[in-house]
C-alpha positions in Angstrom: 70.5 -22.8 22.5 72.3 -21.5 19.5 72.3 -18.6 17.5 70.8 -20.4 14.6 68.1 -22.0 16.4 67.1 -18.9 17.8 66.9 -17.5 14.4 65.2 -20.5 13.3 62.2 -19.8 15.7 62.4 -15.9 15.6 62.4 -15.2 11.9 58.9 -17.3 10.9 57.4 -16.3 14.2 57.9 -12.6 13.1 56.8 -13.4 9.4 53.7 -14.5 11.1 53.2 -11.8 12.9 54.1 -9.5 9.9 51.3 -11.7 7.4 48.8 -11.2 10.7 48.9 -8.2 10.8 49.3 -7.0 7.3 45.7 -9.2 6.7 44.1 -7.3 9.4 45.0 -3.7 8.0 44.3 -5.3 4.2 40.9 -6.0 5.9 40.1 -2.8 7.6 41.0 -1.1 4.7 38.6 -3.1 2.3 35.7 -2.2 5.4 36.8 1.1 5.0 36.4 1.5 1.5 33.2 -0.5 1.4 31.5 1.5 3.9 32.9 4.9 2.1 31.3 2.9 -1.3 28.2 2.2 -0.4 26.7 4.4 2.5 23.9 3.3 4.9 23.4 0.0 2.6 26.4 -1.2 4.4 25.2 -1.4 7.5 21.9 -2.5 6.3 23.5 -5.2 4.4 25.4 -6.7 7.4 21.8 -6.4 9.5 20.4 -8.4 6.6 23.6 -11.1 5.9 23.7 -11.2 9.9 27.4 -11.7 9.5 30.1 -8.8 8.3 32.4 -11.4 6.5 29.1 -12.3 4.2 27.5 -8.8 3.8 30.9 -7.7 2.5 31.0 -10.8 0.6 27.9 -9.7 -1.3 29.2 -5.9 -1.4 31.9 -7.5 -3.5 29.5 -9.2 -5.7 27.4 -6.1 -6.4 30.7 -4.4 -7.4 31.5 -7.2 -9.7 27.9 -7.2 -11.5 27.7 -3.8 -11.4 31.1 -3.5 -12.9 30.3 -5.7 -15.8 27.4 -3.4 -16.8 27.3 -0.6 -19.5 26.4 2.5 -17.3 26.4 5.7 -19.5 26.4 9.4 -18.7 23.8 11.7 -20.1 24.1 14.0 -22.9 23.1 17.8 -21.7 20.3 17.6 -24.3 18.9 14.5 -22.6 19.6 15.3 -18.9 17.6 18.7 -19.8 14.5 16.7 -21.4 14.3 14.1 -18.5 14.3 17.9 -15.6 11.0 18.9 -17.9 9.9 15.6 -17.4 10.5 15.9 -14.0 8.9 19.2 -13.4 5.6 18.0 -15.4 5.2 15.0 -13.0 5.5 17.4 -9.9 3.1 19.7 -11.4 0.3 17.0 -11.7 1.1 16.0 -7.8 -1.4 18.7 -7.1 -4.7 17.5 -9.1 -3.3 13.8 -9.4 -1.1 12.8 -6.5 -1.2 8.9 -6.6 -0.3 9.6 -10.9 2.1 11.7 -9.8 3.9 9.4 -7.8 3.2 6.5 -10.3 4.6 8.6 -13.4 7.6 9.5 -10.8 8.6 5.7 -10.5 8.2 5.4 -14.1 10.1 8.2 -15.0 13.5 7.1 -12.2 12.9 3.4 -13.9 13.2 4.8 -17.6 16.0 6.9 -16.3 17.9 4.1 -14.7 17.5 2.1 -17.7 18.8 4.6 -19.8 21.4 4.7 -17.9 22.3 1.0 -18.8 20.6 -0.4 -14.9 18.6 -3.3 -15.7 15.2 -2.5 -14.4 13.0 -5.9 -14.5 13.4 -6.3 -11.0 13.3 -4.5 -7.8 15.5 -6.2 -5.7 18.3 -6.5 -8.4 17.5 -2.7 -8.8 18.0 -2.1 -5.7 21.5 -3.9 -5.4 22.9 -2.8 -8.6 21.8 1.2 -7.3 23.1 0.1 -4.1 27.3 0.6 -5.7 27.2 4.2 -6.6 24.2 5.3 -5.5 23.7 3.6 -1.7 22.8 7.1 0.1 19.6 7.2 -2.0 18.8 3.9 -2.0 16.6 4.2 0.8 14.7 7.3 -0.6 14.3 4.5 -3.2 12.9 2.1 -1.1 10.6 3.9 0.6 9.1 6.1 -2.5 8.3 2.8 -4.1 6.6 1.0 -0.8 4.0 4.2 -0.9 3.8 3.8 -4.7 2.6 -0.3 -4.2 0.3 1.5 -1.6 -1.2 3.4 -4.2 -2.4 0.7 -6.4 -5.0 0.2 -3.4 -5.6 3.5 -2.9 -4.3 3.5 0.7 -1.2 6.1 0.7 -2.8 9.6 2.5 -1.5 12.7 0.8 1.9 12.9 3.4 3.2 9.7 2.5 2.4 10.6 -1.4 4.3 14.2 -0.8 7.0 12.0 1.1 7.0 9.2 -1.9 7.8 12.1 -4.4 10.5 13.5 -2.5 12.5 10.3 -1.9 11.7 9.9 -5.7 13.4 13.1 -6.5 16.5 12.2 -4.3 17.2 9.2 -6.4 16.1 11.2 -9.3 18.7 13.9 -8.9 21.4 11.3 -8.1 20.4 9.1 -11.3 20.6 12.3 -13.6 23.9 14.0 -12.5 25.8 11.3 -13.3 28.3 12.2 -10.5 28.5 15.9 -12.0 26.7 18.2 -9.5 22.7 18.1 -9.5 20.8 20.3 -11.6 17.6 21.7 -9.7 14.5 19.4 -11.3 12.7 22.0 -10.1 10.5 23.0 -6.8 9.6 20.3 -4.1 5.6 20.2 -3.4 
């Protein structure tokens, strides 16, 4: 065999090699990065796709839609008003718990829509939170299952004190807009 059929073989089998393993470290990197992104909704999002390759499919997509909305940080002035709105809603938790954690989902959804999160739908809420704010999203979750368990009156006074603080950890998130969190106050 000649030199120049060696070559021939040698030089695209190692360009092969090269692209293979340049696409697995392009893809470990992106797994990395996704998983650094968006927290325990990564895993939960590959349970839920039942594939890798789709939930990081649908990671992407959040970061696209998420991308192509207007999120805005809060004035001082506001962020200030919306921590005496949050300390007024703890405050009733001890005469009016189930109000107080009804007020507390209405006060995160008017605070996510300030923000510029579209807030007509739970599920979208929850994937659009999911990009910057995916180690809270399951406070989220779970504060608003006990608030739908208040509308029958069937949430015991735990899961109500456990509602408002998974509110508050998506509160605090939602209101620091990546700055440090402000105390909103003492946990009941």
């Amino acid at each position: 065999m000649s030199t120049g059929t060696i070559l021939a073989i040698v030089i695209p089998v190692a360009v092969l090699i090269l692209l293979i393993v340049a696409a697995f470290a392009l893809d470990r990197r992106r797994r990395r990065r996704l998983r650094e992104r968006f927290g325990p909704e990564y895993d939960r999002t590959v349970d839920e796709a039942g594939s890798r390759r789709a939930a990081e499919r649908d990671l992407g997509e959040r970061e696209k839609r998420h991308d192509s909305l207007d999120i805005k940080p809060l004035p001082d002035d506001v962020r200030e008003r919306y921590l005496r709105e949050w300390q007024g809603v703890q405050e009733q938790f001890v005469d009016r718990p189930e109000t107080a954690v009804h007020d507390a989902d209405r006060l995160v959804s008017v605070l996510m829509r300030e923000r510029g999160y579209p807030t007509e739908d739970f599920e979208q809420q929850t994937r659009d939170l999911s990009v910057e704010h995916g180690r809270a999203l399951e406070h989220y979750r779970e504060a608003h299952e006990i608030d739908r368990l208040t509308t029958s009156h069937r949430a015991t006074t735990e899961q109500l004190r456990g509602a408002m603080v998974h509110y508050r950890a998506l509160f605090d998130e939602l209101l620091s807009d990546g700055h440090q969190a402000g105390p909103a106050g003492p946990e009941r």
